[in-house]
N, CA, C and O atoms as a printed pandas DataFrame, in Angstrom:
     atom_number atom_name residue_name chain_id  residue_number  x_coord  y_coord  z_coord
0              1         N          UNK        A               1    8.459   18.650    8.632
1              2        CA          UNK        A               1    7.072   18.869    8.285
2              3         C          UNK        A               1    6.202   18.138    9.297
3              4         O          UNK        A               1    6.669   17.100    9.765
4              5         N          UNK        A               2    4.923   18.566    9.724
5              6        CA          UNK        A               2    4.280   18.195   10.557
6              7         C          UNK        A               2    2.831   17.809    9.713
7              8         O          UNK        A               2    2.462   18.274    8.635
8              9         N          UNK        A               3    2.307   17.037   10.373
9             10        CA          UNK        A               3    1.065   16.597    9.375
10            11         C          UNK        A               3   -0.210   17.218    9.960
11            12         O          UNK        A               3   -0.109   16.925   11.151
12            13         N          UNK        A               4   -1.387   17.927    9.807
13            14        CA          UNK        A               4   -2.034   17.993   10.613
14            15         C          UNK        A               4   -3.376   17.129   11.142
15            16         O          UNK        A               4   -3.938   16.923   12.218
16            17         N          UNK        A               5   -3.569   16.705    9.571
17            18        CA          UNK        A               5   -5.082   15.833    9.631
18            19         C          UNK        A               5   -4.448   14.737    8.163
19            20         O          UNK        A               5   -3.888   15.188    7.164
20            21         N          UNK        A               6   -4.660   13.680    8.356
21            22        CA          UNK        A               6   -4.783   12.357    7.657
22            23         C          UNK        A               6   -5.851   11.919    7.289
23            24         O          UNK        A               6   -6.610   11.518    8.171
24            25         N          UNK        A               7   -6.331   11.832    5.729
25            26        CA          UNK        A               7   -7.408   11.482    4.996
26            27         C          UNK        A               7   -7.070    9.890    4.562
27            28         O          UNK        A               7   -5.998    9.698    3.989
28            29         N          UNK        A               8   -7.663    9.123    4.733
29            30        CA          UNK        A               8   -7.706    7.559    4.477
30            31         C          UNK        A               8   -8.400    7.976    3.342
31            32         O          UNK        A               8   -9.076    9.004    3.386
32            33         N          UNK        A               9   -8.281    7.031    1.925
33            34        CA          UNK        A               9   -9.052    7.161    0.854
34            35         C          UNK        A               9   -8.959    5.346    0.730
35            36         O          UNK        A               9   -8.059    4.555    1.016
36            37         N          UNK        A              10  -10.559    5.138    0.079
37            38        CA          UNK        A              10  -11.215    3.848   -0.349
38            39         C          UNK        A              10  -11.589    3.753   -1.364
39            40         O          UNK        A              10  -12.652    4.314   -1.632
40            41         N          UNK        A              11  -10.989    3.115   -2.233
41            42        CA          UNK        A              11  -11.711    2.937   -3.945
42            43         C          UNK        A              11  -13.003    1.887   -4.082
43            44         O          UNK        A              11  -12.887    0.702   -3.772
44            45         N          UNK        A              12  -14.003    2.350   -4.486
45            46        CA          UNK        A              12  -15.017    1.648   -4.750
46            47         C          UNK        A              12  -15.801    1.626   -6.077
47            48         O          UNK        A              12  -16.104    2.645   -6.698
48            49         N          UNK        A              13  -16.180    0.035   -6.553
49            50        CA          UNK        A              13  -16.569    0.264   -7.984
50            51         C          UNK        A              13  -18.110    0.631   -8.188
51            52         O          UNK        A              13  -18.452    0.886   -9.343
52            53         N          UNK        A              14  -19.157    0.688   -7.091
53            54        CA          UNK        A              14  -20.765    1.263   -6.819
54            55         C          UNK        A              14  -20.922    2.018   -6.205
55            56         O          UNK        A              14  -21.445    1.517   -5.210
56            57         N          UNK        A              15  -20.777    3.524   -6.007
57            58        CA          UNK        A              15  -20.902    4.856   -5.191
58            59         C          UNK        A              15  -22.188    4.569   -4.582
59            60         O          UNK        A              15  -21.960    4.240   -3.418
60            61         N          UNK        A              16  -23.316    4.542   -4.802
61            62        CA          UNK        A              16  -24.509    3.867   -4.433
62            63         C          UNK        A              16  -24.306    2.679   -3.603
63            64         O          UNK        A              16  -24.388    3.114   -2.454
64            65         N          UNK        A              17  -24.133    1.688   -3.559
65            66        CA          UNK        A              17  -23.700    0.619   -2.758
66            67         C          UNK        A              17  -23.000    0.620   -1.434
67            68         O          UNK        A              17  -23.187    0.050   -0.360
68            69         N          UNK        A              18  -21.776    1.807   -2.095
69            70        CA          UNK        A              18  -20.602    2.085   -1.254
70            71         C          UNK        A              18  -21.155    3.088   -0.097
71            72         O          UNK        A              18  -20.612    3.162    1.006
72            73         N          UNK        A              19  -22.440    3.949   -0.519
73            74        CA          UNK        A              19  -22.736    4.898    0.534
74            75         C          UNK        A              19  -24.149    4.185    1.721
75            76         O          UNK        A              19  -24.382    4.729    2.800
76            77         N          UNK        A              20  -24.825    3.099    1.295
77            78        CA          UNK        A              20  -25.405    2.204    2.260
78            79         C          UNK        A              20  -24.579    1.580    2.909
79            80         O          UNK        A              20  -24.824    1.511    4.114
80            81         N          UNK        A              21  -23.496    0.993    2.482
81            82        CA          UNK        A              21  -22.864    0.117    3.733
82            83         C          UNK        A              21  -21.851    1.006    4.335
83            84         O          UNK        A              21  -21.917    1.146    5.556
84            85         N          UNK        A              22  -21.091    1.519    3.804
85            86        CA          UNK        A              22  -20.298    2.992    4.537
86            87         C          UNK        A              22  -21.332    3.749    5.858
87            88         O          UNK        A              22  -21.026    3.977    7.028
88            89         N          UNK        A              23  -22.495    3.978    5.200
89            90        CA          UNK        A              23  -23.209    5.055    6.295
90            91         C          UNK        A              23  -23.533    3.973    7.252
91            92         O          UNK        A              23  -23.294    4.150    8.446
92            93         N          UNK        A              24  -24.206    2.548    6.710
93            94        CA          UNK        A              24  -24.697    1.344    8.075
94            95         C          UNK        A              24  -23.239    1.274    8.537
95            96         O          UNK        A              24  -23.428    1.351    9.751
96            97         N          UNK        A              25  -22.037    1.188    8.404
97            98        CA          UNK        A              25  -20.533    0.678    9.087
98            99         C          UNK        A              25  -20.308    1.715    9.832
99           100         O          UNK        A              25  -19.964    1.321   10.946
100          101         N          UNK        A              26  -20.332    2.824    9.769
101          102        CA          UNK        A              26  -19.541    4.251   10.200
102          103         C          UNK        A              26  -21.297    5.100   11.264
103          104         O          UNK        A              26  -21.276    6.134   11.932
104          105         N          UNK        A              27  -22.709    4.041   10.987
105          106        CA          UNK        A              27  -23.550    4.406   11.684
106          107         C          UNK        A              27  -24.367    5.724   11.525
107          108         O          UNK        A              27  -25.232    6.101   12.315
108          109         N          UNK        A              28  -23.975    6.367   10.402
109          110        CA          UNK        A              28  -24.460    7.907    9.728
110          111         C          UNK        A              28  -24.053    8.103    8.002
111          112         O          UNK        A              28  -23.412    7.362    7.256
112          113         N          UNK        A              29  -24.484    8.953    7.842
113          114        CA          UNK        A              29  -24.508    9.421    6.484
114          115         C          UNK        A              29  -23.531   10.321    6.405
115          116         O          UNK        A              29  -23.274   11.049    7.364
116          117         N          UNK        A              30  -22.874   10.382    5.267
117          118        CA          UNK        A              30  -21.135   10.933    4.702
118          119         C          UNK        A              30  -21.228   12.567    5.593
119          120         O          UNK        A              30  -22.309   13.069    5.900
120          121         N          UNK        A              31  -20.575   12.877    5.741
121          122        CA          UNK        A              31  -20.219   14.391    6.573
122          123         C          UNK        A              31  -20.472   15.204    5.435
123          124         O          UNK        A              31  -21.283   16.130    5.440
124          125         N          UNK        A              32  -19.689   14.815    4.327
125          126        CA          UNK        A              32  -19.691   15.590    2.725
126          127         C          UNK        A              32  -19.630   14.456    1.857
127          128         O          UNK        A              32  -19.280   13.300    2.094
128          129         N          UNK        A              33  -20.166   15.174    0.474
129          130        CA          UNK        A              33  -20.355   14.600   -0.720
130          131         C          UNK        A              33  -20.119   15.767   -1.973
131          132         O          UNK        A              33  -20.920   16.381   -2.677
132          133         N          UNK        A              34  -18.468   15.756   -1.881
133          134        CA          UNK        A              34  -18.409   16.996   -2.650
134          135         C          UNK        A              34  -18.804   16.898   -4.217
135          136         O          UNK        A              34  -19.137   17.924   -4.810
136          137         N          UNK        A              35  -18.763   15.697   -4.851
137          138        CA          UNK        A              35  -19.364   15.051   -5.627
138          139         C          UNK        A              35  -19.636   14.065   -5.982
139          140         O          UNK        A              35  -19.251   13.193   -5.204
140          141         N          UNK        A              36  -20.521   13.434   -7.451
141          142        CA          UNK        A              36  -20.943   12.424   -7.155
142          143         C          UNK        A              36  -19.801   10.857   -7.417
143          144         O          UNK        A              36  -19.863    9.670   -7.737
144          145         N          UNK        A              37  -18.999   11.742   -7.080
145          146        CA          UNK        A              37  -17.509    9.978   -7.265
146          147         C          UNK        A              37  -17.123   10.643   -5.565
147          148         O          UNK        A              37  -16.197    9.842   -5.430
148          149         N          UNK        A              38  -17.108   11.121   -4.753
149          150        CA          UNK        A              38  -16.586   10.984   -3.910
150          151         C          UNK        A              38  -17.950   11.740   -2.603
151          152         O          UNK        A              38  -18.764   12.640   -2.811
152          153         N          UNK        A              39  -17.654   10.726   -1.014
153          154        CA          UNK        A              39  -17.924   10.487   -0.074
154          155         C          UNK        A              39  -17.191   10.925    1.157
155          156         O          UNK        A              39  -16.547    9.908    1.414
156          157         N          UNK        A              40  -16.822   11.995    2.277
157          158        CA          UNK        A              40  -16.498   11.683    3.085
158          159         C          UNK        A              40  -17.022   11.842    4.666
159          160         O          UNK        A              40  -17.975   12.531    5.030
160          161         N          UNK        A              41  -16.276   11.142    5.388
161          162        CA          UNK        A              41  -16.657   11.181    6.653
162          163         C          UNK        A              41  -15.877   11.693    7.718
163          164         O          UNK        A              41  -14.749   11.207    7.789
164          165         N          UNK        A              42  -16.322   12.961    8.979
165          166        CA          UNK        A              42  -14.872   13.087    9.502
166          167         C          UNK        A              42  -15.002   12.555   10.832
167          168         O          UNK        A              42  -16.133   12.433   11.304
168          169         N          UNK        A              43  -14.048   12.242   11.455
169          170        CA          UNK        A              43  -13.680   11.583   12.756
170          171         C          UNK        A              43  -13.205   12.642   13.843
171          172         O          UNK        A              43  -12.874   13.773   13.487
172          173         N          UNK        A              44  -13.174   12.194   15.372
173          174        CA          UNK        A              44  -12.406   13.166   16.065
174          175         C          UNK        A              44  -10.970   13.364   15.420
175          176         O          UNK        A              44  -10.445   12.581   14.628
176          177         N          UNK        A              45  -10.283   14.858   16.021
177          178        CA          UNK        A              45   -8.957   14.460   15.740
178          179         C          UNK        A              45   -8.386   14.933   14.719
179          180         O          UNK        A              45   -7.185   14.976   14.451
180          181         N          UNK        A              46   -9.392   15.337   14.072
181          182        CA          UNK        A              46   -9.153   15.663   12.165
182          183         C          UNK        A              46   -8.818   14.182   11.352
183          184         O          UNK        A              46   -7.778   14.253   10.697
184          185         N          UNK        A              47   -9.295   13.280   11.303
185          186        CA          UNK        A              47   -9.074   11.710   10.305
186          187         C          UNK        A              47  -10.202   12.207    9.204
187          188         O          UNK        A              47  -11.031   13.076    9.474
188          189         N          UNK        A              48  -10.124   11.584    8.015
189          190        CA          UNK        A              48  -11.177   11.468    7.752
190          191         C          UNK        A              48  -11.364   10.445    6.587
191          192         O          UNK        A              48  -10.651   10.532    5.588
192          193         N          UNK        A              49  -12.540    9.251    6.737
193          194        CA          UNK        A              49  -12.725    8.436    5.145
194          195         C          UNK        A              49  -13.104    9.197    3.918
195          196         O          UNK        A              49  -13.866   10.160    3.833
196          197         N          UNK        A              50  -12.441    8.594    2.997
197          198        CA          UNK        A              50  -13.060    9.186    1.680
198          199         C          UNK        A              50  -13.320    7.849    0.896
199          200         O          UNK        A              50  -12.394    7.128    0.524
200          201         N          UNK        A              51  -14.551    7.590    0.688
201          202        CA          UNK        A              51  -14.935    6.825   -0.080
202          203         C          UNK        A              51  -15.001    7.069   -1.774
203          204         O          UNK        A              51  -16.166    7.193   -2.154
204          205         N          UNK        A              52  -14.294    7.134   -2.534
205          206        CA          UNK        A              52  -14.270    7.413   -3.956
206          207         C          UNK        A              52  -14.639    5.788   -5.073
207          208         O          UNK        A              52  -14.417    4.587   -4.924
208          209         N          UNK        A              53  -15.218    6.545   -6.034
209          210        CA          UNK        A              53  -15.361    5.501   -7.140
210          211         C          UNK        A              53  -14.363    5.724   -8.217
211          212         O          UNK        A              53  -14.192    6.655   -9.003
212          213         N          UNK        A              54  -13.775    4.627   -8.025
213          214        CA          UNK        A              54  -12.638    4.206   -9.069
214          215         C          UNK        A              54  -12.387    2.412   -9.382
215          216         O          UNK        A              54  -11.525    1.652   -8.941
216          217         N          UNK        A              55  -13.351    2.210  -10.169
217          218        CA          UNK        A              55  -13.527    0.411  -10.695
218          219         C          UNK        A              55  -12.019   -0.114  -10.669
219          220         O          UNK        A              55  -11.805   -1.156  -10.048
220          221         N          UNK        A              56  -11.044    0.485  -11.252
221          222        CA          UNK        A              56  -10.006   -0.157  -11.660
222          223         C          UNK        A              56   -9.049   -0.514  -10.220
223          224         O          UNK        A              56   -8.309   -1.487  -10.081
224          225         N          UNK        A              57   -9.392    0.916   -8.915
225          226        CA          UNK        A              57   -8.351    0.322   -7.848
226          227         C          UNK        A              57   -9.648   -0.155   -6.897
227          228         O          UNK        A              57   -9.228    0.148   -5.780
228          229         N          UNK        A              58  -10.581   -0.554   -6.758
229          230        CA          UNK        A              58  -11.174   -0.889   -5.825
230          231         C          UNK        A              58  -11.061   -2.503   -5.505
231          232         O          UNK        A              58  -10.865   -3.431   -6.290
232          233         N          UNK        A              59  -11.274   -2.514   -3.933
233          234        CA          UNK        A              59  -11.129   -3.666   -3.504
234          235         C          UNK        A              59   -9.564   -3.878   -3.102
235          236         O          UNK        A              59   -9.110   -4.948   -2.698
236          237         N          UNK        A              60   -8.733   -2.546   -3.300
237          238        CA          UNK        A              60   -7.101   -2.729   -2.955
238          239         C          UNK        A              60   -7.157   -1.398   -1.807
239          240         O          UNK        A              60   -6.100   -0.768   -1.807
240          241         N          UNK        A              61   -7.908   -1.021   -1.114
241          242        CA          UNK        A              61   -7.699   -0.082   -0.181
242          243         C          UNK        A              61   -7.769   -0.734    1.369
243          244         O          UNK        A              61   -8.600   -1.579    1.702
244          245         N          UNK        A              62   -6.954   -0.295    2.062
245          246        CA          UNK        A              62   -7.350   -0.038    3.559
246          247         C          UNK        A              62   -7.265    0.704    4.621
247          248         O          UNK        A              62   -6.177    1.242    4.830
248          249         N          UNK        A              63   -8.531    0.964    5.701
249          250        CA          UNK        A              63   -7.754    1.746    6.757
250          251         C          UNK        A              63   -7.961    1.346    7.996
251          252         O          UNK        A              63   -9.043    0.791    8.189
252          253         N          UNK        A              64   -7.188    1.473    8.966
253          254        CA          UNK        A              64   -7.229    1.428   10.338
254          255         C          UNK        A              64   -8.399    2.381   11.015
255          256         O          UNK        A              64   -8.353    3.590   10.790
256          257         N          UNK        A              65   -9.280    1.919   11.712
257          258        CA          UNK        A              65   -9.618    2.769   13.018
258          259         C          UNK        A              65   -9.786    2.182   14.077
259          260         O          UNK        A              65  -10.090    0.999   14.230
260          261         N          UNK        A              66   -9.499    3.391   15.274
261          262        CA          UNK        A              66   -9.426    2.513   15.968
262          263         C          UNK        A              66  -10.562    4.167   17.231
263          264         O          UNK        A              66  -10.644    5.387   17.370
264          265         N          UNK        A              67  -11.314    2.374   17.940
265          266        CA          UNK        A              67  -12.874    3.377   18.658
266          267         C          UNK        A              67  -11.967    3.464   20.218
267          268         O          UNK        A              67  -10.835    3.029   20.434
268          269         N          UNK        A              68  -12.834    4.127   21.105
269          270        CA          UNK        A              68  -12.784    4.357   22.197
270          271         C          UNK        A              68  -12.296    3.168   22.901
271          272         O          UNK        A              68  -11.278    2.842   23.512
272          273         N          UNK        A              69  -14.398    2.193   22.294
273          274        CA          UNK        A              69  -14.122    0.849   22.903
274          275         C          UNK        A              69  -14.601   -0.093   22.024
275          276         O          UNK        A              69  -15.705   -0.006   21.485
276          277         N          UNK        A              70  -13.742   -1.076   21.839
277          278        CA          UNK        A              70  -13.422   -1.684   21.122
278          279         C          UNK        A              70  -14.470   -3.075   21.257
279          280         O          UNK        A              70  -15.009   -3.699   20.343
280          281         N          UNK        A              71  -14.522   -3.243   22.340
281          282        CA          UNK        A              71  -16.172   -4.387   22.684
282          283         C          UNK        A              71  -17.485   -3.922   21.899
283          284         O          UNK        A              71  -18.192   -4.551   21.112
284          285         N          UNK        A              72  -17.581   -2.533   22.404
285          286        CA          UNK        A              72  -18.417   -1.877   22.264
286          287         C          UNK        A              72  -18.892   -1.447   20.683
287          288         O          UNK        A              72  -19.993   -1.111   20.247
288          289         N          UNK        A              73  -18.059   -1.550   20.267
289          290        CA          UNK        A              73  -17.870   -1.543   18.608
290          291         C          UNK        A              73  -17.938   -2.501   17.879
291          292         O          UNK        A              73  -18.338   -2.435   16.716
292          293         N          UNK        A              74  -17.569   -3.505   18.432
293          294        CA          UNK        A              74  -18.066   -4.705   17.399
294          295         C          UNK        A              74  -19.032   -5.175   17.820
295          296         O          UNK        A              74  -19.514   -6.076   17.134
296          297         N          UNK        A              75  -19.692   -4.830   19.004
297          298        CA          UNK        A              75  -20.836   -5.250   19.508
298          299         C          UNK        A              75  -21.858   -4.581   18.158
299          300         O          UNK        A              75  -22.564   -5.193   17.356
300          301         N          UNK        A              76  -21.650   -3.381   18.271
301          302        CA          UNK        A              76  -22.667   -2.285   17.138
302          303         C          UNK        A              76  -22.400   -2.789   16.068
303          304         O          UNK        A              76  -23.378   -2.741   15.323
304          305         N          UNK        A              77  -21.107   -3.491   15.397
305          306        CA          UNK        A              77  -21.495   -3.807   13.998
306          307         C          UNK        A              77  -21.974   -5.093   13.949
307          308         O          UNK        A              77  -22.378   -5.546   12.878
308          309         N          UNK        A              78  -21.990   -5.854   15.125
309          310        CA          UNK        A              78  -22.392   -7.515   14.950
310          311         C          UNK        A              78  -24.187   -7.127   14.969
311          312         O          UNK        A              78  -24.920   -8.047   14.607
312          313         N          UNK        A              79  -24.635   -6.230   15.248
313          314        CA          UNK        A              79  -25.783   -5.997   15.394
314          315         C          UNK        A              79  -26.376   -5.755   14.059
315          316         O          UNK        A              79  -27.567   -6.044   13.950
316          317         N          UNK        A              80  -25.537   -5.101   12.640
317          318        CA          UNK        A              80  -25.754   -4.381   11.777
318          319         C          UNK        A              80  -24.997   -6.006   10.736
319          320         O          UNK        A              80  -24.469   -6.001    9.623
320          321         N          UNK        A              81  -25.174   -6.817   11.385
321          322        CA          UNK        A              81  -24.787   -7.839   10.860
322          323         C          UNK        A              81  -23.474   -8.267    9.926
323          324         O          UNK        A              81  -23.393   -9.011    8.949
324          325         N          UNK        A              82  -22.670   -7.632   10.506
325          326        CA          UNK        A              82  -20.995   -7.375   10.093
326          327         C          UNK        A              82  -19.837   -8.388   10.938
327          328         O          UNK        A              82  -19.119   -8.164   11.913
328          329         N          UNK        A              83  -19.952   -9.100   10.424
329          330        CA          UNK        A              83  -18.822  -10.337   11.235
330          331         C          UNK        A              83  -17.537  -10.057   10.737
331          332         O          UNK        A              83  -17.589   -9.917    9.516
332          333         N          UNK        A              84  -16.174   -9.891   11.287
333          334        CA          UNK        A              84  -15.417   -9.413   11.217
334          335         C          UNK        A              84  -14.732  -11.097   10.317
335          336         O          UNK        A              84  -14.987  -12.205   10.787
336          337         N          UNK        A              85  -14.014  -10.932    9.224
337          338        CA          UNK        A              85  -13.100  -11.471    8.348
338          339         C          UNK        A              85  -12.130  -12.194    9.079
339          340         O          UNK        A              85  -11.962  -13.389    8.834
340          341         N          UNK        A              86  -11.470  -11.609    9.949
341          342        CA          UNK        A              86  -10.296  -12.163   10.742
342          343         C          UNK        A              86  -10.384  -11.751   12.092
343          344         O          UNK        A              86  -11.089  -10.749   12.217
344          345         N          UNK        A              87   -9.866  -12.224   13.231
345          346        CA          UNK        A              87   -9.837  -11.370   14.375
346          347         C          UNK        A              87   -7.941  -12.135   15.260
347          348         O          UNK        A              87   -7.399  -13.231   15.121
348          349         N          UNK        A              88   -7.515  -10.853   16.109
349          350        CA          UNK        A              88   -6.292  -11.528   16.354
350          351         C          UNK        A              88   -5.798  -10.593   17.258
351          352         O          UNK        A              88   -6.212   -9.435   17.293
352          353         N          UNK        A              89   -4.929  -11.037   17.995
353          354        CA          UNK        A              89   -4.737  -10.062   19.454
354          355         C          UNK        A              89   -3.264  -10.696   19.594
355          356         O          UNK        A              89   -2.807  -11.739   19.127
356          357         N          UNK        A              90   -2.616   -9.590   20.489
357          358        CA          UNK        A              90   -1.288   -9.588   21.200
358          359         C          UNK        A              90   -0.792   -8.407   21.484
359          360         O          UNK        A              90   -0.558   -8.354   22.691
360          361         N          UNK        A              91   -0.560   -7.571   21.016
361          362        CA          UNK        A              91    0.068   -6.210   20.935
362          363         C          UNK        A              91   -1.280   -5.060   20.384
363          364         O          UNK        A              91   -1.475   -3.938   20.853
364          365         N          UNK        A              92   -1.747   -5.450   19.742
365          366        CA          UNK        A              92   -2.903   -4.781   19.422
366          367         C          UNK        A              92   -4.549   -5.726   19.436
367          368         O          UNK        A              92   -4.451   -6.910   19.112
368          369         N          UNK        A              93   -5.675   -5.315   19.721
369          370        CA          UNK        A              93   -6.509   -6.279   19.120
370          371         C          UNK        A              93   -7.091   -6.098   18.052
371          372         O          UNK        A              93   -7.664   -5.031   17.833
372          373         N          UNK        A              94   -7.071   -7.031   17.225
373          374        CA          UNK        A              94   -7.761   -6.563   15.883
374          375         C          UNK        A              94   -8.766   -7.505   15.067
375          376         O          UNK        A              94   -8.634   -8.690   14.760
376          377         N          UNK        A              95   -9.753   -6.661   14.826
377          378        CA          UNK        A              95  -10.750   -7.367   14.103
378          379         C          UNK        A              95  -10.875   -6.628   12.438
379          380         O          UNK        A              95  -10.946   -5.428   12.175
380          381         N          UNK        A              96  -10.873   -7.357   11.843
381          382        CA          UNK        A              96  -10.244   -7.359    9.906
382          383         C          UNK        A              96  -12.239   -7.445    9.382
383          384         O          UNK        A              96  -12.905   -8.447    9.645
384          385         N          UNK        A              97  -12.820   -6.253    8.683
385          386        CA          UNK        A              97  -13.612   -6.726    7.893
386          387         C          UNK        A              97  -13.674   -5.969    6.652
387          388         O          UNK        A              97  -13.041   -4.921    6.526
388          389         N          UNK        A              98  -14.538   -6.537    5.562
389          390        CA          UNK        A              98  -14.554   -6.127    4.155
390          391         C          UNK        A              98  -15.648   -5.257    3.724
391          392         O          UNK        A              98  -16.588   -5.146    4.511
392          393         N          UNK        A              99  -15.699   -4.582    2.551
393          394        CA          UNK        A              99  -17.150   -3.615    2.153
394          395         C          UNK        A              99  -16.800   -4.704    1.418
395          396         O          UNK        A              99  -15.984   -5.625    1.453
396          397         N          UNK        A             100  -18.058   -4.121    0.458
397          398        CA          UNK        A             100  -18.625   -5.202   -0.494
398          399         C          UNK        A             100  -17.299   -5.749   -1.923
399          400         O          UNK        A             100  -17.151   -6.756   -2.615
400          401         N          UNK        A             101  -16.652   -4.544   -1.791
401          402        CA          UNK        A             101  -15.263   -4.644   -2.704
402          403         C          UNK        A             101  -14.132   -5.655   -2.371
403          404         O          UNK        A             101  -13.561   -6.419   -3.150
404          405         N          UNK        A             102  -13.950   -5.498   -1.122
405          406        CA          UNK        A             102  -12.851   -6.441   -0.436
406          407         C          UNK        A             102  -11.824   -5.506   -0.134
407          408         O          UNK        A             102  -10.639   -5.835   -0.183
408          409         N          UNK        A             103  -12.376   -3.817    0.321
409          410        CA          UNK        A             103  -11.454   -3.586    0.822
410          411         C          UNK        A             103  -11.555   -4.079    2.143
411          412         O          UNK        A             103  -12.514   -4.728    2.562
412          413         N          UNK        A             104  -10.210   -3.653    3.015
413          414        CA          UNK        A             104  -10.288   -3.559    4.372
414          415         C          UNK        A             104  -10.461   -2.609    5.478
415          416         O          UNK        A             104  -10.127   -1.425    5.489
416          417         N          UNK        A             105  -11.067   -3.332    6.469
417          418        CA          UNK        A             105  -11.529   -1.830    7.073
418          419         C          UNK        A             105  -11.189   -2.654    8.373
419          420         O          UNK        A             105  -12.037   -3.425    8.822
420          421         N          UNK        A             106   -9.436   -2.442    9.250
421          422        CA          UNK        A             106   -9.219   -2.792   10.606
422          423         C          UNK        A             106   -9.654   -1.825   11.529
423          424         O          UNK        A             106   -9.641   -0.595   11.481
424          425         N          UNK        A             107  -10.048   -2.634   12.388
425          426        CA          UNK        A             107  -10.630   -1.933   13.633
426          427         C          UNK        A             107  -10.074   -2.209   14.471
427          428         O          UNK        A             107  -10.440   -3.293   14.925
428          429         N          UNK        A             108   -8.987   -1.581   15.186
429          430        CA          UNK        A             108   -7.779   -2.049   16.284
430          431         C          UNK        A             108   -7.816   -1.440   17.282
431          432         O          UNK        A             108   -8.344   -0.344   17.094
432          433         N          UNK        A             109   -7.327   -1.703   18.890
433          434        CA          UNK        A             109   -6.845   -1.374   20.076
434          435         C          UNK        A             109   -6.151   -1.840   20.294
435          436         O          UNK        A             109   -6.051   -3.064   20.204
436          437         N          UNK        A             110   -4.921   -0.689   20.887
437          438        CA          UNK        A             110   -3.801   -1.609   21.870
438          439         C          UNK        A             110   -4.495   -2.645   23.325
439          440         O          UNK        A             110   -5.439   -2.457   24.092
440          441         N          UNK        A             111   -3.772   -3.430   23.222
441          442        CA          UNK        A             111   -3.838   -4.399   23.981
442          443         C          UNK        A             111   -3.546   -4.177   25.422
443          444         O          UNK        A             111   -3.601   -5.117   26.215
């Protein structure tokens, strides 16, 4: 079996909340909003976030992305006032930050 496109899904317990800092993190407003518990966004490539409201798993999700350029990207969220949780390099570089839930949202490049 071959996969063609990979949907990351994010549980969040404020759909409202979740779609201000989602659209300030990701720099735009959801691609779709097929309804009002779910959010998504699509990426090159076919990826895409889905931000959903679900109280009971939120704050246990994460996903990887990873930008073009990687300076250049945390430059744009340090601007939007987003300090990355962790940061750590060797094989990949990676900077670790949270939505308001505690999920995670890595932002990585190979090294």
């Amino acid at each position: 079996m071959a996969f063609e496109t990979i949907l990351a899904g994010i549980a969040v317990a404020d759909m409202e909340a979740a779609r201000v800092w989602y659209s300030a993190f990701f720099d735009r407003q959801p691609d779709r909003v097929p309804m009002e518990t779910d959010m998504e966004w699509d990426f090159p490539g076919g990826s895409t976030v889905q931000v959903f409201e679900d109280a009971d798993r939120a704050g246990r999700s994460s996903a990887t992305l990873v930008p073009d350029n990687l300076d250049a990207e945390l430059a744009r969220l340090a601007e939007l006032g987003h300090q990355p949780k962790e940061r750590s390099s060797g094989k990949f570089d990676i900077a670790i930050f949270e939505d308001l839930d505690g999920n995670r949202l890595v932002v990585a490049k190979p090294a």
